[in-house]
N, C-alpha and C positions, 0 to 999 in steps of 0.2 A: 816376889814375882818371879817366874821361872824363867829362865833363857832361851828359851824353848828348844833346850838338847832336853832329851827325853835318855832318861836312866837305864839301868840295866834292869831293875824291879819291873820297871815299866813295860820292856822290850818279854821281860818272860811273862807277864800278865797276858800280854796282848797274844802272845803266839800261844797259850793255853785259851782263850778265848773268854778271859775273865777280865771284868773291870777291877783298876784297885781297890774299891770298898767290896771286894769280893764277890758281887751280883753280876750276871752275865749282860748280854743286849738286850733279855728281855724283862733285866731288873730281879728275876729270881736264880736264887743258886741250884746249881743244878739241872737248868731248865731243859728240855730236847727233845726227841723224839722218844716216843712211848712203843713200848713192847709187848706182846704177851708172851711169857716166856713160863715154863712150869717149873720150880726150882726144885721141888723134888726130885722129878727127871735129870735136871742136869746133877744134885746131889747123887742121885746113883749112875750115872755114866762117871764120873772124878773117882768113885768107889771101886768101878770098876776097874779104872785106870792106878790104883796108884801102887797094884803090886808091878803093874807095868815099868810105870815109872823109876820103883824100888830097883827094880831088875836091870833096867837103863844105866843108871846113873854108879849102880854096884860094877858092875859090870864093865863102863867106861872108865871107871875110876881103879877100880881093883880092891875098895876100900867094900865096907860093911855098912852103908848105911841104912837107916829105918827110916820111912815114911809110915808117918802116924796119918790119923781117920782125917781128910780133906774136909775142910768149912765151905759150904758153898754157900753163897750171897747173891743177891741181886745189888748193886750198888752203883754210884757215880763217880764224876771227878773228886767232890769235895770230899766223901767217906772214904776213898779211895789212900786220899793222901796222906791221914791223918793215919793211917798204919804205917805207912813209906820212912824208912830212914831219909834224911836230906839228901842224900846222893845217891842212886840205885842204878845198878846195870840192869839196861833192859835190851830185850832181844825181840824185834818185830819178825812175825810171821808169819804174816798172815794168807788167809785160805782165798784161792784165787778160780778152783773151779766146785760145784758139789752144792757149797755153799758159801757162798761170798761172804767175807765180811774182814775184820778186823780182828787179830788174835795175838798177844802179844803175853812173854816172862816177865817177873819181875824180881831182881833178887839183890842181896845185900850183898858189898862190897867185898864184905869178908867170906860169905858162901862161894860166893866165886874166885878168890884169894887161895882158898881151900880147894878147891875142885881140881884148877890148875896147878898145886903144889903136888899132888897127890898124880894128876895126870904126866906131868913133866919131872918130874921126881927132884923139883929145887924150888924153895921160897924164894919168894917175893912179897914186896911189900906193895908197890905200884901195880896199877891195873894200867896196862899198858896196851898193842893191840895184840901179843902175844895172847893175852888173858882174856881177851874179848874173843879171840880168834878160838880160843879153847869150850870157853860156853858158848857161842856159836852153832860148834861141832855135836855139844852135846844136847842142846837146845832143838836143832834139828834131826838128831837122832831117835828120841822121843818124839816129836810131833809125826815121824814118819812111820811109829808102831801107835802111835793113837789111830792116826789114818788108815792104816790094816785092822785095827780094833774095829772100827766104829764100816770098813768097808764088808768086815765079815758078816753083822748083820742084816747085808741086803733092805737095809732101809735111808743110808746115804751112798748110794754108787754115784762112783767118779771123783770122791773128795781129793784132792791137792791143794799143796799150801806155794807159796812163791818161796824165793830165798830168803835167806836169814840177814838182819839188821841188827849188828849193835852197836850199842853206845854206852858210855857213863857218863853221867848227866845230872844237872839237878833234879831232881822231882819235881817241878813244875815247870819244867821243859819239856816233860814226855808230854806226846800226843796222844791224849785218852780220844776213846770213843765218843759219842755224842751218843747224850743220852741216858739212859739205864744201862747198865750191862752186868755180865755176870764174869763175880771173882772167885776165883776159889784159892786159899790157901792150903798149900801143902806142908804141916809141920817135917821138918827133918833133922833128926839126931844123928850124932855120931863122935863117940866118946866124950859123952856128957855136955859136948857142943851143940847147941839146938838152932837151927836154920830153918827160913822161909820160903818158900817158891811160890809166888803168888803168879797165875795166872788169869788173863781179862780176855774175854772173847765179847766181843761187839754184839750189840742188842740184836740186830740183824740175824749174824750166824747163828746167837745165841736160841732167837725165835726157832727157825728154820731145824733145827738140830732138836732141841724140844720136841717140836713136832713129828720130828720122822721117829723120834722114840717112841711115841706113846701120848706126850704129854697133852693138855690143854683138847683133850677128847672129849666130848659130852656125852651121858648115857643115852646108849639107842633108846629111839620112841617105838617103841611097837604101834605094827601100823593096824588101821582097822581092817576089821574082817569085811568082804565083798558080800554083798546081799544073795543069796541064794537067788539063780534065777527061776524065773515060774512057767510055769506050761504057758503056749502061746495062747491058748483058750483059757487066762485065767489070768492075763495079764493085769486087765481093769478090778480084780477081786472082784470076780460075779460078774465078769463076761461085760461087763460096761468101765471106763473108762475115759472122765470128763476131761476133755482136752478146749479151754476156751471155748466153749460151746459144744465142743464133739465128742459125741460117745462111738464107743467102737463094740460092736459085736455084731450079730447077725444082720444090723444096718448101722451106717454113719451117715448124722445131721450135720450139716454146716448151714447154722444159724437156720436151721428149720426145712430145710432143703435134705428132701432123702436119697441117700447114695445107695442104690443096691447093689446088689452082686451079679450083673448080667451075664458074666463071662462063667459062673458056676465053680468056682475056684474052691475046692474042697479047705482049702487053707484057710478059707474064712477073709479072702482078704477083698475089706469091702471097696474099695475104690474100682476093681479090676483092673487093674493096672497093669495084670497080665504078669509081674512082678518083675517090672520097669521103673525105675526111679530115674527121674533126668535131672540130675545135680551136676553143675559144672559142663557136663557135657551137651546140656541144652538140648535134649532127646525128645521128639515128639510123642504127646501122649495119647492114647486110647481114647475113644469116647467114653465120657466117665459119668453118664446117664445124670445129670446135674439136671434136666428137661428144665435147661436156659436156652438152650439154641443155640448153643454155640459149635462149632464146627469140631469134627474129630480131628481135625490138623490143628489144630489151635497149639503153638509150644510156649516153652517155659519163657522164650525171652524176647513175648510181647512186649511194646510199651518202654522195651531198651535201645536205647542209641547207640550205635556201636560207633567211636570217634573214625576220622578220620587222620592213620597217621602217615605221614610224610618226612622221606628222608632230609635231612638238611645239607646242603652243598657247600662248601666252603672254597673261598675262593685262593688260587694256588699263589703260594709264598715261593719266590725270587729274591735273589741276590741282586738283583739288578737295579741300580740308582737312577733314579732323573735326572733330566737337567738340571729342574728348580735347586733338588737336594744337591746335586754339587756344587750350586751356587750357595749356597749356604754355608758348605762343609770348608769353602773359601775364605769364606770370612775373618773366619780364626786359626786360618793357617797358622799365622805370626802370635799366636797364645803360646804362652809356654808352662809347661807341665812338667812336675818335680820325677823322674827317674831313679830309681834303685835298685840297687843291686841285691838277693839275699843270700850269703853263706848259708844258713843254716837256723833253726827256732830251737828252743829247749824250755822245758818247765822246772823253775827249781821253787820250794817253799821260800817263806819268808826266814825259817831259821837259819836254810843252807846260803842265801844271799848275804843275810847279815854275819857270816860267818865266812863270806867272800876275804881275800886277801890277795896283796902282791903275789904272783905266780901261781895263785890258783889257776887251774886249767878247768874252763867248761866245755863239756861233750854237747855236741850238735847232732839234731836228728839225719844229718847227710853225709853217706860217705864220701871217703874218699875218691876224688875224680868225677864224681855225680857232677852233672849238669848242675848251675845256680839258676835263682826263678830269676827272673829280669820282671819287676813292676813299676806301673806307670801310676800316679797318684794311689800306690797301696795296691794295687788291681795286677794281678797278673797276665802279662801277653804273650812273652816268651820264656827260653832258656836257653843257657849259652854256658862256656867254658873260660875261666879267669886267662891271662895273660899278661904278660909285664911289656908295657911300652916306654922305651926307654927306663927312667924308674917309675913308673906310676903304673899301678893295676889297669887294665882293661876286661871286657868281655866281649869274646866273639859268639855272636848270634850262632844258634846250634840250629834252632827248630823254635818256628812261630807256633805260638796254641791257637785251636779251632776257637769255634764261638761254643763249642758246646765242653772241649773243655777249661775254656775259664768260667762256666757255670757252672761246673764240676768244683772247681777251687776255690770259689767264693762261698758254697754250703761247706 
């Protein structure tokens, strides 16, 4: 039976978002959101890119290396891993304007052993944060000429990526995407030493990027051709034209009723309408020879109700209390209500907490000297500046909040 301390196996399953019998929360491997992504497309932008790349890395290093033909994949966490040596330096960098998403390196311990020997001009055996600091450098040196690559085709403007994150780590402590996503492997040589640089860009970006390429395009439909139109005397095919009972030509029937042409309108047009039509605008019509009787003022919007609409008043809102209501607000004067104070809030994962220790220091969203909020059961009312009474902290009230902004602070 367990003690209920929970392991370190345990603690990296959870923060990768897998159960231990390897099935996620929804019981399959793998599981997450779904993508449409072309991999063709992404296979030729990585093509495009890896004399890029080649050029970067020779360059930053002074050495000779070759980047052979990149693999691109569509893949997940589990296929993911299952290429990973157990310990991989990885460098987060992801894109933060253009197209959002998640885009992260992946490389072995010893490619980057190598990079930084060759950079700094002395071995090392330790991956230290010297060595992190050095693929870092080179990790975003290249994502900043993919992002000139990919901005010179005027089909992702605006792309940026945020700052650079690394770490060495187990492999199942890295934060993969959710989901699908797309990897590509970069093979790399250099004196008969052969190296991997796997890159993972998020289903997301990955979509979004596809698409501004070219990819996931369906063949135009050609549209249909518009019907020739026909002479107005030839409209009915032989000058007639059954319309629910009504033909049109030299006379129109409605429902047996002869409409002629009194008004002589060479255009043939039998109603005489004068060429008046009152749609919408409810225009009075012509007498239209119907010999029913009905009046030549008769308009289109007989028989309609036109509502009556009315403004609505609302009655005026004060500040002002009653009696009753202060007699009430009396009552619980003498309630007492829990008061706090807040320095400051911060968001940290569940890896970087449990990775908390003695003298670690946590940054707070408030600067220095900023006002602290003062809340009253969690609710904020004011703000005020710390001070020491005698030895004990205090706060002097700075500035009360309105009613409108602590409904501000609460959304």
């Amino acid at each position: 039976m367990s003690d209920g301390a929970i392991s370190q196996d345990e603690i990296d399953a959870l923060l990768s978002g897998v159960s231990m019998d390897g099935l996620n929360s929804t019981g399959h491997v793998g599981n997450g959101p779904s993508y449409s992504i072309d991999v063709p497309t992404m296979q030729k932008l990585a093509e495009d890119l890896r004399e890029k790349l080649e050029g970067n890395i020779n360059q930053y290093t002074g050495a000779s290396f070759k980047v052979e033909k990149p693999v691109v994949e569509l893949s997940d966490r589990d296929r993911v891993l299952s290429k990973l040596p157990e310990v991989v330096i990885s460098v987060s960098i992801d894109y933060t304007e253009g197209a959002k998403g998640s885009h992260m390196y992946l490389m072995s311990s010893d490619f980057a052993l190598k990079v930084f020997s060759l950079v700094n001009k002395e071995d090392t055996t330790d991956v230290d944060d010297m060595v992190l600091s050095v693929v870092s450098e080179l990790v975003a040196t290249h994502v900043s000429a993919q992002i000139n690559v990919l901005d010179s085709t005027g089909k992702l403007p605006g792309l940026a990526n945020g700052s650079a994150q690394c770490s060495n780590e187990s492999k199942a402590m890295i934060m993969f995407p959710q989901g699908d996503f797309i990897l590509t492997g970069y093979p790399i040589t250099l004196d008969g030493s052969a190296f991997t640089l796997w890159e993972i860009l998020g289903g997301d970006v990955s979509e979004k990027m596809s698409n501004a390429l070219g990819g996931n395009k369906a063949d135009d439909i050609p549209m249909m051709e518009a019907a020739p139109m026909m002479p107005n005397n030839q409209m009915n095919m032989g000058n007639q034209m059954g319309m629910g009972g009504m033909q049109m030509g030299g006379q129109m029937n409605m429902g047996g009723m002869p409409m002629g042409n009194p008004m002589g309108n060479p255009m043939g047009n039998p109603m005489g309408m004068n060429n008046q039509m009152a749609m919408g605008g409810m225009q009075q019509m012509p007498n239209m020879g119907m010999g029913m009787g009905m009046p030549a003022n008769m308009g289109m919007n007989m028989g309609m109700n036109v509502p009556n609409v009315q403004s609505l008043s609302y009655p005026s809102l004060t500040n002002s209390m009653s009696s009753s209501e202060q007699g009430n607000i009396g009552l619980i004067m003498d309630v007492f209500m829990e008061m706090t104070v807040e320095l400051g809030r911060t968001k940290k994962s569940i890896k970087d907490i449990l990775g908390m220790g003695e003298g670690t220091i946590i940054e707070l969203d408030k600067l220095a000297g900023e006002p602290v909020d003062i809340l009253v059961n969690h609710k904020p009312i004011a703000k005020g500046e710390v001070v020491v009474i005698d030895e004990n902290f205090g706060v002097r009230v700075t500035e009360i909040l309105s009613p409108m902004e602590r409904v501000n602070d609460l959304n």
